[in-house]
N, C-alpha and C positions, 0 to 999 in steps of 0.2 A: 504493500500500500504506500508505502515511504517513496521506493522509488517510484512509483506509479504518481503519485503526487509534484514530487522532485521535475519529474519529465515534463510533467502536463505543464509547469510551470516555464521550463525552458520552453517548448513549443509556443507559448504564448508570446515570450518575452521576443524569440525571433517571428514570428508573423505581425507584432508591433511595430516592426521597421518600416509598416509598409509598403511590403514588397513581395513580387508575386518568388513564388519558393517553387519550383519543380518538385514533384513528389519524391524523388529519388537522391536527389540532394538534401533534400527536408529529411527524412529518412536517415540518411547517412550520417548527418552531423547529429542528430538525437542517438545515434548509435541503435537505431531498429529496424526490425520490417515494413515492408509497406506497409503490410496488414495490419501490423502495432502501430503504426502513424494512421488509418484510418479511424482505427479505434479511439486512440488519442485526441481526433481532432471531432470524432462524434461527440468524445466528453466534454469539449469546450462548447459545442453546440448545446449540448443540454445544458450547460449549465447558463446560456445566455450570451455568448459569444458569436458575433454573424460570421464567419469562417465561409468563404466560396470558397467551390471545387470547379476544378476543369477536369474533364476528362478525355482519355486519349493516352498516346502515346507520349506524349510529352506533357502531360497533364501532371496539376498541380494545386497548389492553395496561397490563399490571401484571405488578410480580414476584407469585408465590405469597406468600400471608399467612402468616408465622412460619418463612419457608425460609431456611435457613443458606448464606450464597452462598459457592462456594468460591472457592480462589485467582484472582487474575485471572493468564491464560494469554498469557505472552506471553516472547519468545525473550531470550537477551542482549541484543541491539546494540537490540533495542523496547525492554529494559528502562533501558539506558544513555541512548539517544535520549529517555524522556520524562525523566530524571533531567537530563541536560544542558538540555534545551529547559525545562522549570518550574523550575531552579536560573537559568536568565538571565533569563525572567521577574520569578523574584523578586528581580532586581537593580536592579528598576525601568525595565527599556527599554522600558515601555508603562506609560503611568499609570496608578496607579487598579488593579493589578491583582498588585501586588507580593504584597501579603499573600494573598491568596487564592490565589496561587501556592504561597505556604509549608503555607498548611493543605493543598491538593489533593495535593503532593510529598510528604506525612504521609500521607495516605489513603490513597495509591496503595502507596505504600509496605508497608504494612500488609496490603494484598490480594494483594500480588506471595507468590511460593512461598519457600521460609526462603532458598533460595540464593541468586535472583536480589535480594531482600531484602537481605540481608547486603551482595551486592556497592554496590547503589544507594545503600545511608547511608552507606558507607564514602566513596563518591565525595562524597556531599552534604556529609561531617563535613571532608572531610581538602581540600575548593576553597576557597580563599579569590578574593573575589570582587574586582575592580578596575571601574576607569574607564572606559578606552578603549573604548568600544562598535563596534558592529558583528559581523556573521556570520562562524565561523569562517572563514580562507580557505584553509586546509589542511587533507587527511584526518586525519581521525583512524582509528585501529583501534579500537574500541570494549573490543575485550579488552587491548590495549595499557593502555590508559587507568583501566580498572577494575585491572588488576592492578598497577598503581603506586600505585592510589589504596588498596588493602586494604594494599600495602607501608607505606604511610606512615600510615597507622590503627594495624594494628599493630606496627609499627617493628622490622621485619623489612628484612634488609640487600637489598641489591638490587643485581642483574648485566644489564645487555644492552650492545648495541651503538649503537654512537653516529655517524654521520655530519652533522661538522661543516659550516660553513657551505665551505665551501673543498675541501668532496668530502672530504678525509681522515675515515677510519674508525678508529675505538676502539674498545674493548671498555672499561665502566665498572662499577667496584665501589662502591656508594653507600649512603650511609644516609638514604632520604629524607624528606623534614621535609614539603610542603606542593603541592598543586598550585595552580597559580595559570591561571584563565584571561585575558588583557590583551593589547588591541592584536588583537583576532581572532585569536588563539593561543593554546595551553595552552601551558606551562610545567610544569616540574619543579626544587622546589629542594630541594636534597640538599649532605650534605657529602661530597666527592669524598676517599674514602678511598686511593688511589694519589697524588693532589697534594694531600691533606692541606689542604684548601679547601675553601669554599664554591662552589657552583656554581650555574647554572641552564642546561636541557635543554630541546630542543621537542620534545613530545613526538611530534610528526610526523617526527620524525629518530630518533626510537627504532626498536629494532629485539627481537623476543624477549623482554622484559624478563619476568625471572622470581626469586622471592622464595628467599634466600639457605638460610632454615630460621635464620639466626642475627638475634638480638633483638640491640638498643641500649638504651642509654641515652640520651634526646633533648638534643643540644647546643644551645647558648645560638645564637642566629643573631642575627649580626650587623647587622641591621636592625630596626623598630620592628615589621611581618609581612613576610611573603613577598612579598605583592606589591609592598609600597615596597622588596625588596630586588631583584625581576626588574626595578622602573621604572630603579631607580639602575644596573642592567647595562649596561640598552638605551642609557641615556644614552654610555653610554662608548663604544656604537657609531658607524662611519661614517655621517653625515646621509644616504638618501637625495639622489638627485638630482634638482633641480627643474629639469624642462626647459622651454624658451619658446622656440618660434618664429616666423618670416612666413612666409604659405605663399599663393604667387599661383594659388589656387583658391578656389572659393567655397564658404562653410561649412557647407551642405548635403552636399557635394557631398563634403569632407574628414571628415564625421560618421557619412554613410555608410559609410564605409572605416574609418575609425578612431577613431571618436565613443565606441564602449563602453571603451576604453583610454584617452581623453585627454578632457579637456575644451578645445570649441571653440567661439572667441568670432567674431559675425564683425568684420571691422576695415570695407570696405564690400561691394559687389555682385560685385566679383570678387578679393577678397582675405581673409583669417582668421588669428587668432593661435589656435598650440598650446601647450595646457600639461600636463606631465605629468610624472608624482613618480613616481619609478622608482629601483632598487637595483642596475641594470645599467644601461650606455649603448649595450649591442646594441639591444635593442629599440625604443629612439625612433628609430637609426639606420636600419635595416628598416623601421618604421613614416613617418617623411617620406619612404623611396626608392618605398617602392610608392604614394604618391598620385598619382606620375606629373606632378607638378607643380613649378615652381622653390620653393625654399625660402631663409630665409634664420636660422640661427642663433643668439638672441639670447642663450642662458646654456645650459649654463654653459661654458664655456670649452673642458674638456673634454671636450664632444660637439662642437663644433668640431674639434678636432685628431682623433676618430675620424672622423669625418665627411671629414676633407683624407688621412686614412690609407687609408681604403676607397676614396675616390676613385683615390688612387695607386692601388694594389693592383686597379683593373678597368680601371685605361686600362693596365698593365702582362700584364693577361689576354688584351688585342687583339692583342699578340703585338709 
């Protein structure tokens, strides 16, 4: 559906020009079939698009001369999805394509319907954009997301629930100031109206969040933006754990099993070192018991001592 949306949208943007397309060239540059480009240019017809066709051998397509194109039709989480995906673009994670991101995120903008509109600049106005690159690696809700980001547009106070890192649940009264996407995550930073602080939020841990009806007055935030003030949080967090070990199998053989989770180096033909940066020491544990191979521990310390815990705990399961 993604790419089928993705297309429909470049098809649009080149019969824009214009200018009459030969089927086969149209075709070509969308990277499909004829048959997929008729399809495609049915779906701009239904949806209110005047698209002529020639036909023949040299047959082709153009929008009608002097037709008013309407809205482009497309649902929330499409409208939020091209909004997030052309806002990271124009962060520069692909060279060379930044700024054209910015004008297409304008354009599209402008053809979306007043509502879905409204919500997409609100998101575009109220991201401040960071460093840390990489694909989100948590859901988001899409209307989650838009409706925090119209919170803090028009600074409107804000209520939902909060599951912290440690499972405990709250319930949070906020006045929120900025979203930040950094580190493959959204953020929310708000001043936490019950602890009378600054905060910041994942927005994947939100729950409901829904707009007060009561307006602020925007507080001085204690960092230079948003995002240098989520980076200065994160720092105050526990390091991840970088795990290393030897493992007397062969590095094919350990890549297979557990290659998309760790990285494997081999040491020789029947031996491999594991490395893997992880926030829990369950899972590296699990992960060398099922290679079915001897292993040996080099860091950090403390997967050592779970690793001699679990052992206890299953020669005790023998009975």
């Amino acid at each position: 559906m993604a790419n089928t949306s993705n297309r429909t949208l470049r098809l649009l943007s080149l019969l824009q020009t214009h200018r009459y397309w030969p089927g086969t060239e149209l075709a070509e540059r969308l990277g499909v079939s004829v048959r997929t480009l008729r399809r495609d240019v049915d779906r701009l017809r239904e949806l209110g698009y005047p698209v002529e066709a020639q036909r023949g051998v040299d047959g082709g397509y153009q929008l009608a001369a002097g037709a008013a194109l309407p809205p482009l039709v497309i649902d929330d989480e499409e409208a939020v999805a091209l909004a997030v995906g052309l806002q990271a673009a124009a962060q520069g994670a692909v060279e060379g394509i930044a700024e054209s991101s910015v004008r297409v995120l304008a354009k599209v903008a402008q053809v979306m319907p007043a509502r879905l509109r409204h919500r997409v600049e609100a998101l575009r106005a109220m991201t401040v954009p960071a460093d840390w690159g990489g694909p989100p690696r948590a859901a988001i809700d899409p209307g989650a997301l838009t409706a925090v980001a119209l919170a803090c547009r028009d600074g409107e106070q804000l209520r939902f629930s909060y599951t912290a890192a440690d499972g405990q649940y709250t319930d949070r009264h906020v006045e929120p100031h900025r979203l930040v996407c950094l580190g493959r995550r959204w953020y929310l930073v708000a001043y936490d109206l019950a602890r009378h602080d600054w905060r910041n939020f994942r927005v994947d841990r939100l729950t409901a969040p829904h707009g007060t009806g009561s307006r602020f007055r925007p507080r001085d935030l204690p960092a230079a933006d948003a995002a240098e003030f989520v980076r200065a949080s994160l720092e105050n967090l526990p390091r991840p754990y970088q795990v290393e070990a030897l493992v007397d199998a062969p590095a094919a053989t350990v890549r297979e099993r557990i290659g998309r989770w760790s990285t494997v180096e081999e040491v020789d033909a029947e031996h491999c070192r594991v490395r893997m940066t992880t926030d829990s020491l369950d899972w590296p544990t699990m992960a060398l018991g099922v290679l079915n191979a001897d292993f040996r521990v080099l860091s950090p310390p403390e997967l050592l001592a779970q690793v001699h815990d679990w052992g206890a705990r299953f020669n005790r399961a023998r009975g």
